[in-house]
N, C-alpha and C positions, 0 to 999 in steps of 0.2 A: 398431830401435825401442828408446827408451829410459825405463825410469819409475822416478823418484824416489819412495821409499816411506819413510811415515812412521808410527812405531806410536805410534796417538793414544790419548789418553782420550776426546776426541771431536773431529769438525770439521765444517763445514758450510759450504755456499758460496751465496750469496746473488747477485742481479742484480737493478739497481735498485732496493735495500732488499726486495726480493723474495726470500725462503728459499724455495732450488730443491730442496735437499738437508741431510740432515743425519744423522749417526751418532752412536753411541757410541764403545764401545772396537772398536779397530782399527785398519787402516792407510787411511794417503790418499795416494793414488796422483797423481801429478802424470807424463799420460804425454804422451810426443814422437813424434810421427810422422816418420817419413825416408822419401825420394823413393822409393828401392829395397826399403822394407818392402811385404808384403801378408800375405793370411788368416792364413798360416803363422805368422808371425814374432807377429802377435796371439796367438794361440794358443799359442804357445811362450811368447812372455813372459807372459802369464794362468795357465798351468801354475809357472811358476820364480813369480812373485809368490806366489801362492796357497799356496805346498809352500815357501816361504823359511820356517825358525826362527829368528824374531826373537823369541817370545811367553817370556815364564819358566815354566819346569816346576816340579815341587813343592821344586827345589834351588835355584830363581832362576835357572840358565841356560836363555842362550837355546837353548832345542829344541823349541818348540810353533811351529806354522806358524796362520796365521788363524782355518784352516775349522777347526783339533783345539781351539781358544783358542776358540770359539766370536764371533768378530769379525763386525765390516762390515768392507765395502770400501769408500770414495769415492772416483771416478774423477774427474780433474778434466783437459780435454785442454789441453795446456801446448806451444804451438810453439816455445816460442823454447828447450827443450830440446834441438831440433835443431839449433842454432846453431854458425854454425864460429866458434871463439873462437879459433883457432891462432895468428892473427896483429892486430896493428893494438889499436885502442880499440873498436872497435866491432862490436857479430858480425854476419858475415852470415848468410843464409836460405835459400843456394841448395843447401844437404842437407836442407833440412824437403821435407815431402811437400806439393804443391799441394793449395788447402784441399778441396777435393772428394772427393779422395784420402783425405787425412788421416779427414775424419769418418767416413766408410764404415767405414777403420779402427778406430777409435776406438769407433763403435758395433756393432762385429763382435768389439772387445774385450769390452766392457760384456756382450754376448749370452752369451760364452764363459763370466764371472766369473759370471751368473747360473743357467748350466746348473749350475756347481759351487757355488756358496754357495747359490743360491735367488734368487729375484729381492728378496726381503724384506731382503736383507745386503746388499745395494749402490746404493749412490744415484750418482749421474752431475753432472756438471756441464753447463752449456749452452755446445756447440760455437761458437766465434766471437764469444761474448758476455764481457764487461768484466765477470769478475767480482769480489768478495770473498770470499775464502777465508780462513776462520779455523780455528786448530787449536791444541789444547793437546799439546806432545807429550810423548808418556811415554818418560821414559830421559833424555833424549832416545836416540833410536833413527831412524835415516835412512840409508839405503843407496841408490845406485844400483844401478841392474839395466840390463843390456844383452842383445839380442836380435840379430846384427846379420844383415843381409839377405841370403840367398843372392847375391846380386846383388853387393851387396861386397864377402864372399867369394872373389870367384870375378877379383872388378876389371874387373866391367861397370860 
C-alpha cells in the first residue's frame, strides 16, 4: 500500500463541480491500493501517516506529526499509484488491487484515520469517480510512504 502525502494549507476534492470534501491545514493523502494489500497493511500505513513529523515545532523543524499539529486528513483513493512504471511508456495495472478490493480497503483506511483524528478531521474522496483535486501545499512538503504486503514480502 502506497500513499503520497502532502502537508497542505488546505485542499479539497470536488465531483462534477460538486464539493465532496474539504480541509484546512494538513496533509492529503493520495492513497494506492495493491493486489496483495489487506486490513493490516491499512492499518499500518494509517498509523506511519498519522505519527510522520512533517508539521514545524516552535524551531521550524519538522517534528510535529498531524494529530500533535492539530490537522485534517484528506484521503483521496489514487490507482494508478499502483502502477508498474519499470519498463516501456506506459504503466501497467496488473499490481493495483481489483476495484472491489481496493475500496473496502480504502474505506477500512478512512475508518482507521477517524478512530484516531475523529471523524471531524478527515474528509474522503469518491471511490471510482473523476475527480478535481486542488491543494495549496505548504513547504512544499510531499513524501511517499510505503506499507508493503505480507504477501510480497514473503514472494507470493
Amino acid at each position: 500500500m502506497k500513499g503520497l502525502i502532502q502537508r497542505v494549507s488546505e485542499a479539497s476534492v470536488s465531483v462534477c463541480s460538486e464539493s465532496v470534501a474539504r480541509i484546512g491545514p494538513g496533509l492529503l493523502l493520495l492513497l494506492g491500493v495493491e493486489r496483495n494489500d489487506g486490513e493490516n497493511e491499512a492499518k499500518a500505513l494509517c498509523r506511519k501517516i498519522l505519527s510522520y513529523r512533517i508539521f514545524p515545532d516552535q524551531q521550524g523543524r519538522m517534528n510535529v506529526n498531524v494529530q500533535d499539529a492539530g490537522g485534517s486528513l484528506l484521503v483521496v483513493p489514487q490507482f494508478t499509484l499502483a502502477a508498474d512504471t519499470s519498463s516501456g511508456t506506459r504503466p501497467g495495472f496488473s499490481l493495483a488491487a481489483a476495484p472491489d478490493r481496493a475500496e473496502n480497503l480504502y474505506l477500512a483506511f478512512i475508518q482507521e484515520a477517524r478512530k484516531s483524528l475523529g471523524a471531524e478531521r478527515v474528509g474522503q474522496g469518491r471511490f471510482g469517480a473523476d475527480m478535481k483535486v486542488a491543494l495549496v501545499n505548504d513547504g512544499p512538503v510531499t513524501f511517499l510512504l510505503e506499507v508493503p504486503s505480507k504477501a510480497s514480502q514473503t514472494g507470493a
